[in-house]
Structure formats: structure tokens, C-alpha cells
MARTORVO-388419 format. One record per residue: z, x, y of N, C-alpha, C, CB in turn; residue in one letter. Coordinates in pm, whole numbers, plus 50000, padded with zeros to 5 digits. Glycine has a CB too. Layout:
# residues N
ZXYZXYZXYZXYa
...
***
This chain:
# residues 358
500005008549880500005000050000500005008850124501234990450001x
499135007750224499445013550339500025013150416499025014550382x
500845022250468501545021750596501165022750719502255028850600x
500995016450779500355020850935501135025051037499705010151004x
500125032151123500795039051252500775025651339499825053751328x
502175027151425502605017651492501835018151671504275019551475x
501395009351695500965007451810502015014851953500794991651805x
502655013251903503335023652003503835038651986504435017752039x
503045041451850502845055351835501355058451921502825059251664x
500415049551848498975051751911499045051952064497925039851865x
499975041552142499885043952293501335053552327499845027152385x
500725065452385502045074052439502065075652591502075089752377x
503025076052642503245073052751503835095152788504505056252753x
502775101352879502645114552854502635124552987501405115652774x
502565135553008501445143353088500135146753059501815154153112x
499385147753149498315155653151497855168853138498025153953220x
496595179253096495575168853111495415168052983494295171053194x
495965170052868495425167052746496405166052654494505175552707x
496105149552547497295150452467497365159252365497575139552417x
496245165252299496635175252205497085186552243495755178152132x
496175190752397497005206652466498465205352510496225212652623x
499045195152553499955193252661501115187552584499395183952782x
500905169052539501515158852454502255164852367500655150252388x
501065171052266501315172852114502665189352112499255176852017x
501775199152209502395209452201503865208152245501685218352266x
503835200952315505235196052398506405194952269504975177852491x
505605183752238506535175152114506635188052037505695159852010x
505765195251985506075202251875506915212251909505025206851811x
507265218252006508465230352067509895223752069508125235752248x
509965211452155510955205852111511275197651987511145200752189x
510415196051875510815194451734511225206251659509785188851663x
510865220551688511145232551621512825235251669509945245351669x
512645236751810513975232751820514955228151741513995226251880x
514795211751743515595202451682515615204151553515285190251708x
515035209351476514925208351315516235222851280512785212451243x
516015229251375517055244851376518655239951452516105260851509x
518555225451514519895225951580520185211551453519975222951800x
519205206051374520255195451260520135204351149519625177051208x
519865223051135520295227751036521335238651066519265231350964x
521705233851202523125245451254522615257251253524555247051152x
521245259451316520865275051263520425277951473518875276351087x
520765262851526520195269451662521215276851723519665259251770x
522335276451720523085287151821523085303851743524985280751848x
522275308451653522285314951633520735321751696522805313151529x
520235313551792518605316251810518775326551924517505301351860x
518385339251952518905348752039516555354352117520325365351899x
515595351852006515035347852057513705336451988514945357952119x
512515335152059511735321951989510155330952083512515298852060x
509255331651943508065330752010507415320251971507295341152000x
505755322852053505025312952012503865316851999505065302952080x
502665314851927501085320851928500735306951919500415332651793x
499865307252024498905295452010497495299751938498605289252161x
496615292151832495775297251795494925282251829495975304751656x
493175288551808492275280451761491865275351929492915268651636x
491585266351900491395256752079492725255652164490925236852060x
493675253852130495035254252189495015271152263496375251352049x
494445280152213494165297452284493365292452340493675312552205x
491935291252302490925291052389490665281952488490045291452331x
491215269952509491295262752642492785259452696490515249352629x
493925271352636495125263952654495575269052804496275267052528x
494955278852844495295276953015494945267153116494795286653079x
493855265453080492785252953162493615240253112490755251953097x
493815241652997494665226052963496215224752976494455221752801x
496775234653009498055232853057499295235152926498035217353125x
498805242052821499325242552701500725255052719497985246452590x
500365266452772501485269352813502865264652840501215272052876x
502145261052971503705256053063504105241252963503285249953292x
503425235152879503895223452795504895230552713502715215652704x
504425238852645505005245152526506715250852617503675260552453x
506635256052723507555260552784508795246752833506775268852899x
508245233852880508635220752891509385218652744507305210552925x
509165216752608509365211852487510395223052458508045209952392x
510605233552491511815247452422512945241252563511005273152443x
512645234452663513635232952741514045219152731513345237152867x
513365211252601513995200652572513385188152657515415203552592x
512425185852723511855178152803510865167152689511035188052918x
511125157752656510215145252628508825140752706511075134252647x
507925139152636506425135852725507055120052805504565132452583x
507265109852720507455099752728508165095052872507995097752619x
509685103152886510255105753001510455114353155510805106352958x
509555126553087509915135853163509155130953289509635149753107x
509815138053371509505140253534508035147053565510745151153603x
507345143053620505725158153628506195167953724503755152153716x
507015160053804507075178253930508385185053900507225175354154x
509565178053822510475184253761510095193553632511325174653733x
509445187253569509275196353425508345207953481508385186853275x
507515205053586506295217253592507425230053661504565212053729x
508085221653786509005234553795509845240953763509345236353845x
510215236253630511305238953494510135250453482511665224353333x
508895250653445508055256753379508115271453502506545246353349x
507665265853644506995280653662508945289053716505195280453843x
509965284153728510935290153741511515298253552511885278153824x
510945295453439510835304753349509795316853383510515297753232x
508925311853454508075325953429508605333553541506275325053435x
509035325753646509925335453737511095346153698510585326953821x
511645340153612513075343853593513385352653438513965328753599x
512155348053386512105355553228513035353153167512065369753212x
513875336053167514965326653124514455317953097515925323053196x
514795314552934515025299152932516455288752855513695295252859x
516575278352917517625269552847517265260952749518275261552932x
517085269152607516595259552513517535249152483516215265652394x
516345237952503517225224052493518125219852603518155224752377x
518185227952747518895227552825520455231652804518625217152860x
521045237352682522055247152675521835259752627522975242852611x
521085262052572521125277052502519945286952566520815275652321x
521105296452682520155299952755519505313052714520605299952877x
518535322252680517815327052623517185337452712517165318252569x
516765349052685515345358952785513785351852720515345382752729x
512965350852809512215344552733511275349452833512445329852692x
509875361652805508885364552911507705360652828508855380352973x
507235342152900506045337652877504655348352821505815331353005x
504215363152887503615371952889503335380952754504115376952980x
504915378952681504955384852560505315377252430505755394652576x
506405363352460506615354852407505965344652343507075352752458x
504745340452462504195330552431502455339252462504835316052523x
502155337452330500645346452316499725336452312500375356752173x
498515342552353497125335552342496405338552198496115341152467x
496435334052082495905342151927494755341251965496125335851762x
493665351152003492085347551959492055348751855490955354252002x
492485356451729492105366351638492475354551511493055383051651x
493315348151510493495336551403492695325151427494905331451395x
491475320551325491215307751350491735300851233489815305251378x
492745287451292493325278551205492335270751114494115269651283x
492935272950951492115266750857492145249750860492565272350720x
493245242850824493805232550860493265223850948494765235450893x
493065228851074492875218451216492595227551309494235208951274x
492205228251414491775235151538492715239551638490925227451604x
493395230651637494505231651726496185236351660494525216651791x
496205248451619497335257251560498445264651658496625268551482x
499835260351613500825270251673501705271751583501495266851798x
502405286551572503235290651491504765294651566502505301651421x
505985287651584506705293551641507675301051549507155285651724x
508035312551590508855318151484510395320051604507985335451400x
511335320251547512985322351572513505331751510513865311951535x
514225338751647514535354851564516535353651586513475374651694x
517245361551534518695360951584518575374451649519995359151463x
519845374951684520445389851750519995405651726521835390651705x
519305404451535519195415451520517985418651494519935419151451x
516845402451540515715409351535515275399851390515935427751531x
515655396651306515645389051188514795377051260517235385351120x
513985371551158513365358851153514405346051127512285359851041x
515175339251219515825330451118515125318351101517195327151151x
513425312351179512555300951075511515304551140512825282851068x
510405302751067509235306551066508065289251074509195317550918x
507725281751193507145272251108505625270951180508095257551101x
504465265151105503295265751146502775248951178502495274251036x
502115244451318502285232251341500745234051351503295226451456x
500475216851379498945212451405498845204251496498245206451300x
498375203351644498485190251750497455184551685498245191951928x
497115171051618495965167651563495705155151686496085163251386x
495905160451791494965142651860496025133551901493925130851716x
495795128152029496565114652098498085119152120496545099451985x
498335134452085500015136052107500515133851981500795125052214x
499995131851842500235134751682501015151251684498415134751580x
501455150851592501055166251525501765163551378501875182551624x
501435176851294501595173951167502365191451141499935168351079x
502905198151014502955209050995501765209250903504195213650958x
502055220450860501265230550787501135216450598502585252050776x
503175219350600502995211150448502215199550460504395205750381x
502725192450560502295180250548500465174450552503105175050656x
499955186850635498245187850625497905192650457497535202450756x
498255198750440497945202450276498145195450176498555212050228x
498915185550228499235170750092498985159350167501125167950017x
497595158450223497085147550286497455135650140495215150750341x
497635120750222497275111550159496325105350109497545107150188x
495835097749985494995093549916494755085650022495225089349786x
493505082950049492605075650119493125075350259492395062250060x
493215085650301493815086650481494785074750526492355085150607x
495835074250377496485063050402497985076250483496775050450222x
498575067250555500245070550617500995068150493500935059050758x
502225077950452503015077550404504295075950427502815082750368x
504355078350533505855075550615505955061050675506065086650754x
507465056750681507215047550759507445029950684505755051950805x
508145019050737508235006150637506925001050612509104993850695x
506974994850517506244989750456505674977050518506784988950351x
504424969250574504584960350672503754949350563503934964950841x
503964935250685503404930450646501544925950616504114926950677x
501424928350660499924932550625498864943050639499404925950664x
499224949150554498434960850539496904965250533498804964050451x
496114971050593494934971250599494654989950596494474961450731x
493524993450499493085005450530492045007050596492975011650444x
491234995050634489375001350649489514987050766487694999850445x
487884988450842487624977550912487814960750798485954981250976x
486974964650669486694951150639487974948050520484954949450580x
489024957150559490554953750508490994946650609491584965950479x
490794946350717491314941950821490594929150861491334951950914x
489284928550878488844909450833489044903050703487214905950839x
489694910550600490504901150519491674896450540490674905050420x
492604906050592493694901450573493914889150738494774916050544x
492934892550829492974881550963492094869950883492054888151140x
491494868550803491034853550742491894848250657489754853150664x
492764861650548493574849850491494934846250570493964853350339x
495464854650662496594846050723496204840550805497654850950769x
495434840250861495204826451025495204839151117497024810751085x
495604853651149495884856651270494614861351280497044864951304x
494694866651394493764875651503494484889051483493814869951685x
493514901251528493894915051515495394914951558492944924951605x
495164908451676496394911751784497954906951721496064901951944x
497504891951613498714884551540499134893951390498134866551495x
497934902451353498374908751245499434922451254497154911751181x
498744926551362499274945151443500634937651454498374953751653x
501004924451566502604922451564503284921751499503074915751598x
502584914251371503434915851291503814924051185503414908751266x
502914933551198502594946051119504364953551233500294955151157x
504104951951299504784960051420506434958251377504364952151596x
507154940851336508224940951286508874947651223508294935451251x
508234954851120508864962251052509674974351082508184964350987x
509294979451210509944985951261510944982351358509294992251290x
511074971551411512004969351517511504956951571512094980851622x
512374949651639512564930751652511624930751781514594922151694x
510934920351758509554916151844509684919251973509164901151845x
511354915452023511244918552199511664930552205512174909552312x
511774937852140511694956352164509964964152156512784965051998x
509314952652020508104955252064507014950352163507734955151985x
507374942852183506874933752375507214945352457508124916152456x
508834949352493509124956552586507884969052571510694960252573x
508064972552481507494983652456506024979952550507414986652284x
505404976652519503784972852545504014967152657502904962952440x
504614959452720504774955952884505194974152906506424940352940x
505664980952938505804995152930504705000852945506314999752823x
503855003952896502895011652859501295005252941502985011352686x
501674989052963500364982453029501194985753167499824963052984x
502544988553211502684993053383502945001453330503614988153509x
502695017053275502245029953320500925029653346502485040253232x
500315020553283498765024453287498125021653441497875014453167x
499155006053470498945000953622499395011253728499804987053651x
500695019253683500745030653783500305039753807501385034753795x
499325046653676498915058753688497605055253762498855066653555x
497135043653772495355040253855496165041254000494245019053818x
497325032254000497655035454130497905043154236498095033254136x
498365055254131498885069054175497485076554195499965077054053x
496305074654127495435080754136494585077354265494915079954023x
494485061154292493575053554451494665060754571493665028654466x
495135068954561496545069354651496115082054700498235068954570x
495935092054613496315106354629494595110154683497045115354458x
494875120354746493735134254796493715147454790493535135354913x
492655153654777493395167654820492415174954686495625168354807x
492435188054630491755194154519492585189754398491625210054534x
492185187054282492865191154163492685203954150492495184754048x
494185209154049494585222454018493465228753928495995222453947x
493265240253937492695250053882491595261453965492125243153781x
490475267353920489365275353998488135267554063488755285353899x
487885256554011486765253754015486795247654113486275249153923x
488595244254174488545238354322488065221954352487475247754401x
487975215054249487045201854256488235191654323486355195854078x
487485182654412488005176454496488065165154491487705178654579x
489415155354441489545141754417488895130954506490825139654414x
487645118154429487255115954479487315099254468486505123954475x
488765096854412488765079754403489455071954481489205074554286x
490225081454563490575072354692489245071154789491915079754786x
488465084454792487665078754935486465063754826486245098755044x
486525063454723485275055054653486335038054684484825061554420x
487605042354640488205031054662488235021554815489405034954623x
488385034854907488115022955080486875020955067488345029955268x
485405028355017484635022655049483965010454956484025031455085x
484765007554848485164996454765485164982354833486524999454713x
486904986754900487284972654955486424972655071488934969954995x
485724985555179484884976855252484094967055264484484979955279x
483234966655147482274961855077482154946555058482364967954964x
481484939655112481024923955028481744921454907479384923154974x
482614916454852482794915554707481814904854570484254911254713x
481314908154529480684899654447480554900954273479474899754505x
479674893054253479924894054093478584896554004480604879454037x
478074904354064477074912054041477744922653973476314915454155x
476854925153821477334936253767477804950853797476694937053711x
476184956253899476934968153957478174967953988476464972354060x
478564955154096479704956254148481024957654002479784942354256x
480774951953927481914951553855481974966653747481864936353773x
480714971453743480844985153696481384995753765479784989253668x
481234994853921481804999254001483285002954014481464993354065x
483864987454001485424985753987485574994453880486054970453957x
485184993053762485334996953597485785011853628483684995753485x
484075016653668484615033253697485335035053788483675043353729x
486075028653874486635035653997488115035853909486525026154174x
488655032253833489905025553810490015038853648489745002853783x
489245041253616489165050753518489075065053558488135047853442x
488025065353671488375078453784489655083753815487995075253919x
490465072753850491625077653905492945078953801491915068454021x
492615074653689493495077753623492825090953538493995065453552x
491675098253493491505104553527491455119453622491395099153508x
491925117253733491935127053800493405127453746491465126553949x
494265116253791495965119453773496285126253606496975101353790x
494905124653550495455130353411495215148853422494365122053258x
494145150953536493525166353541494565171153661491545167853590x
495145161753720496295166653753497365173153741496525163153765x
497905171053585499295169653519500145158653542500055179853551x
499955147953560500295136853641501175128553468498505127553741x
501765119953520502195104953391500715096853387503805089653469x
500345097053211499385091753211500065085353062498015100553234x
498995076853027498845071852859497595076052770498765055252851x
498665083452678497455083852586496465068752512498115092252465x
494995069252491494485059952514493275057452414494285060652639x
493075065752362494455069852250494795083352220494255064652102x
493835092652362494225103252384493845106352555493645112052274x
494555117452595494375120452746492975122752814495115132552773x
492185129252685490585128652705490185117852740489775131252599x
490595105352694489665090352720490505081752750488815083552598x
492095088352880492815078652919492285071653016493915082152947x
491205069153070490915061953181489995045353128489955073653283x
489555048452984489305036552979489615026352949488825035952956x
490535022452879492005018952848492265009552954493075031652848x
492945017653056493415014853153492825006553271493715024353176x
491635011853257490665003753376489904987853339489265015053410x
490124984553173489724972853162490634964753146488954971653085x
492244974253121493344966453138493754957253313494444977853094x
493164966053383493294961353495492254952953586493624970753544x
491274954953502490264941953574490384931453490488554944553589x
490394927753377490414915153309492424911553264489144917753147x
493334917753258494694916453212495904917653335494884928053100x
495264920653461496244916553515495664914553627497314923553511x
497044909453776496454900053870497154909653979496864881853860x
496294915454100496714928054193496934937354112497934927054283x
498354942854075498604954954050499694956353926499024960954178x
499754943653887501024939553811499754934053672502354924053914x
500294938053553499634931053379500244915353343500394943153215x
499264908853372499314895853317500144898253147497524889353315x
501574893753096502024897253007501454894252877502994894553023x
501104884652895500264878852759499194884952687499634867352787x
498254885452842496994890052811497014906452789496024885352927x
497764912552850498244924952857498404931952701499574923852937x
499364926252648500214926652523498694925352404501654910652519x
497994912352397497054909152307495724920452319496684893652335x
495944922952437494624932852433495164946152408493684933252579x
496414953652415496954963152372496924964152224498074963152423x
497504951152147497504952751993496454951151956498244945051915x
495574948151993494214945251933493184960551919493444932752044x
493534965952024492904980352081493274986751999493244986852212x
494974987851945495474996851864495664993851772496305001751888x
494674983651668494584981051559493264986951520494814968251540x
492074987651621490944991351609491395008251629489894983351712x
492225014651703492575026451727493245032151605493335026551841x
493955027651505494365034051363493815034751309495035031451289x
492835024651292491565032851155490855041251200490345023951081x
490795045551335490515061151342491355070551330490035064751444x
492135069051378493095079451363493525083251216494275075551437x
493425070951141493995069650953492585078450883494065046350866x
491385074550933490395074850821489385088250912489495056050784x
489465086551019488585095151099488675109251149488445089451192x
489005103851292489805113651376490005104151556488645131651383x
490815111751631490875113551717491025122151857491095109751688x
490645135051779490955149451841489685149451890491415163051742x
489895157452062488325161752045488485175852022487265158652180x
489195182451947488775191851912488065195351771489615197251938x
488315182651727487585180851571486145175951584488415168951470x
485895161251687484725158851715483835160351834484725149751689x
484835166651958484125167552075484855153352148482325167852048x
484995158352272485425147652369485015137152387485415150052466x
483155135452374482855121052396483255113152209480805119752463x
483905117852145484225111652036485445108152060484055118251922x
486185112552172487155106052194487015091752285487955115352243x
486135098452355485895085252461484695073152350484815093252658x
484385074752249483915064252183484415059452106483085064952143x
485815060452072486875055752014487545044152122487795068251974x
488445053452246488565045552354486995032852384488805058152480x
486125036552422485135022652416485515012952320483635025752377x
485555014152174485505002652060486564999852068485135004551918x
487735002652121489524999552111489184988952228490995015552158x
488334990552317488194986352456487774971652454487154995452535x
***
């Protein structure tokens, strides 16, 4: 029987600009962590490196994989964290050649030597490889573990990629009520109970936790999505990096509302892209975004959530909620049977995932 990934695994609520560079790596520093402080082995951690290999080296400056990885050893959550707090958690380590793993255990830690760029390893497994190893006082290894960001802010280890499941089914996790592996598992089981995608995913969803924790949840995640377009029509100025490129969805947005409004398609393609732009930029920012079902293709998601699901700036709850579970019912059988990395298929395979969820 399959287990499925829960719709509020598929939508993460994150930084930018990428959930496998940024999300995933995050999570996985502060899980290495945690696995060494529920085996009583972290106060013995004196120091911790890290090698990033595969695409995580080769685009992990441009994607912000560093300073993530540096965020997750200081104990920072994607879900919660702050963007201008955690970034300056980040560049006051490289200042100071300190860090507070987990925010008590304070450590020497020089990003420069600590945290390496691997060209020289390409990961067999998955593309996106990091190995952190933990040393004590005398120089000793005390854990050694090898991770995988596989896509949307996932990650997996080493064991767990090597004993994939029979038919890209999930193994973890309760048992729900209606289980589906494939598309046309999933128009069976919505013809024989009466529901719709959206009535099966909820109730698929119970199994983990009582309906108005999973509502909350998804009202959550449809106003990050409303804030991060917002945050994006708002702001000016260059996004970070060399190439110097200059945010361009506030000036598209006044000359938006100048405009005649009508219901002519352009016009409404218009809206479409302007509202995906800006969440977008806030994602090439480092900004709070949602994975969508990853940071590569968070803007589309978001931008049809807000022209057809809600009214000004606020998610119509209903409509909000039904088009969320529905998206992320069509969004697990990729993630179960496919992929969702673009480092496995290339970015516009991310954004053609986001389209059919859409």
C-alpha cells in the first residue's frame, strides 16, 4: 500500500533562491546536527566540516548554498527563519571564524576551509551531494554522514537512496486512506469514493493530523504565497550577485494599474506573469518564498493562486485550500514516480511540473 507525501511536505514555506541549494541544504546541516545531539555525541563536537559535491559545488555560490549550509549548523529552520536575520547569522560566521551550533555550542568554524567546494567528486546517487563529517577534540571523526538535496527542500541519505522503494512508492509515514501510486490510481480511487482530487489528498491528509491543523496549514502557505508577490510589487533596486540585474515588477506593476483594465487575454497573461515575476525575483533575492513545488518554479503556483483564489490581497479560504490539494496531489506523483529536481531534469522540468499542479 502506498504511503504518500503529505501536501504540506510538497508545499514548504522557505528561502531563496533554490530549494535544493538553499531549503534542502539547510535542513540537512541542521538534521546532522540533531541526529548527534539525540545520540549525546553533540557536546562532544569540537569541530564539523562540510564538502559540497556535484551541482550543490558547481552552482552553490550563485545559489546561496553556502551561507544555507552555515544557517542549518546554527540551527535556523527554512519554514521560520528570519531572511535578514539568518543571512546575518551567516556573513558574521565568516567574519568571526565562529559558530553556535544549534545556537549553544559555540565552535571555530572558517567557512574557507570548513566548508569546501568538491569539484573532484561527482555524486553517484543524485547530483546534489554533501558529506558532513564531525570531529572531537583530538581530531577523531566522531560521525561521518553522506546526504542528497533531491528537489522541493526533500533530502534523503546515502542508505536510504540505495534501498529505494518498489515502485517509487514512500515508506515512511501512516497509512492513509486512499492510496494511489500512478495518475490512473488516482481516477480510480476519485470514482469509487465520490471525491475530487482535492476530497481524496484531505483525506489522505488525516492521517497525519486533525483536519483543522491541516486547513491551518494550507491557509499558511496560500498567505505566504500572497506575501511573497507582495513583497516582490513593493521592492526595487538590483538583485544580489555579478550580473547586477535589476528588479523589474514593481515598475511593470504601476504600469499595470495605469492601464484600462479588461478581459482580454493579453491582459490577463499580463497579470499571470507579473505576479510570478515578483515572486520570483523575491526568490533570487533570498527572500520567504514557497516551494511550488520547488524554488525554481515558485512563481507559478502563486500567481494563479492569486488571480483566480483570492479577492485583493487576502486567499479566498475555500477556493484557496481546494486548489492547493489538488496541485499537490498532481505534485506527488512526481515527486513519487519521477522527479522534481532540476538538477536531475533541468529547470524547465521543474517549471512543467509547477504548470500541470497549476
Amino acid at each position: 500500500m502506498p504511503l504518500l507525501i503529505s501536501a504540506l511536505d510538497l508545499f514548504r514555506i522557505g528561502l531563496g533562491p533554490s530549494s535544493s541549494h538553499t531549503v534542502g541544504p539547510m535542513r540537512i546541516a541542521a538534521r546532522f546536527l540533531l541526529t548527534l545531539d539525540e545520540s549525546h555525541e553533540f557536546d562532544q563536537i569540537a569541530r564539523v566540516s562540510i564538502a559540497l559535491q556535484g551541482s550543490l559545488a558547481f552552482t552553490g555560490e550563485g545559489h546561496g548554498t553556502p551561507d544555507a549550509c552555515l544557517m542549518g549548523l546554527i540551527g535556523f529552520q527554512p519554514e521560520t527563519v528570519d531572511p535578514e536575520e539568518a543571512h546575518a547569522a551567516a556573513a558574521e560566521v565568516r567574519a568571526t571564524h565562529r559558530i553556535a551550533l544549534l545556537g549553544r555550542r559555540e565552535i571555530a568554524f572558517d567557512p574557507r576551509t570548513d566548508l569546501v567546494l568538491d569539484f573532484d567528486h561527482v555524486p553517484d546517487l543524485h547530483p546534489n551531494g554533501m558529506v558532513l563529517t564531525a570531529f572531537d577534540d583530538e581530531g577523531a571523526a566522531i560521525a561521518r554522514q553522506e546526504y542528497f538535496s533531491t528537489g522541493g527542500g526533500f533530502f534523503s541519505s546515502r542508505h536510504q537512496l540505495e534501498q529505494p522503494a518498489p515502485d517509487d512508492q514512500v515508506t515512511h509515514g501512516p497509512p492513509v486512506a486512499h492510496p494511489f501510486g500512478s495518475g490512473a490510481q488516482l481516477l480510480e480511487v476519485c470514482a469509487a469514493s465520490g471525491l475530487d482530487i482535492a476530497g481524496v489528498m484531505l483525506a489522505n491528509e488525516a492521517a497525519r493530523r486533525p483536519e483543522e491543523e491541516t486547513l491551518a496549514g494550507l491557509d499558511a502557505i496560500a498567505e505566504a504565497m500572497n506575501q511573497c508577490i507582495d513583497a516582490g510589487l513593493e521592492r526595487e533596486g538590483l538583485l544580489p550577485g555579478a550580473l547586477k540585474v535589476r528588479r523589474r515588477a514593481r515598475a511593470i506593476h504601476q504600469n499595470l494599474i495605469s492601464r484600462p483594465q479588461d478581459n482580454q487575454a493579453e491582459t490577463l497573461m499580463d497579470w499571470l506573469n507579473l505576479y510570478a515575476m515578483a515572486v520570483n525575483e523575491e526568490n533570487a533575492s533570498g527572500g520567504r518564498v514557497v516551494t511550488a513545488p520547488t524554488n525554481g518554479a515558485a512563481g507559478i503556483i502563486p500567481s494563479l493562486l492569486r488571480q483566480y483564489c483570492s479577492e485583493g490581497r487576502k486567499a479566498v479560504p475555500g477556493k484557496a485550500r481546494r486548489y492547493l490539494l489538488t496541485a499537490a496531489g498532481i505534485g506527488l506523483l512526481y515527486k513519487q514516480r519521477a522527479s522534481i529536481s532540476g538538477a536531475e531534469m533541468g529547470c524547465q522540468g521543474e517549471v512543467g511540473v509547477a504548470c500541470s499542479m497549476a
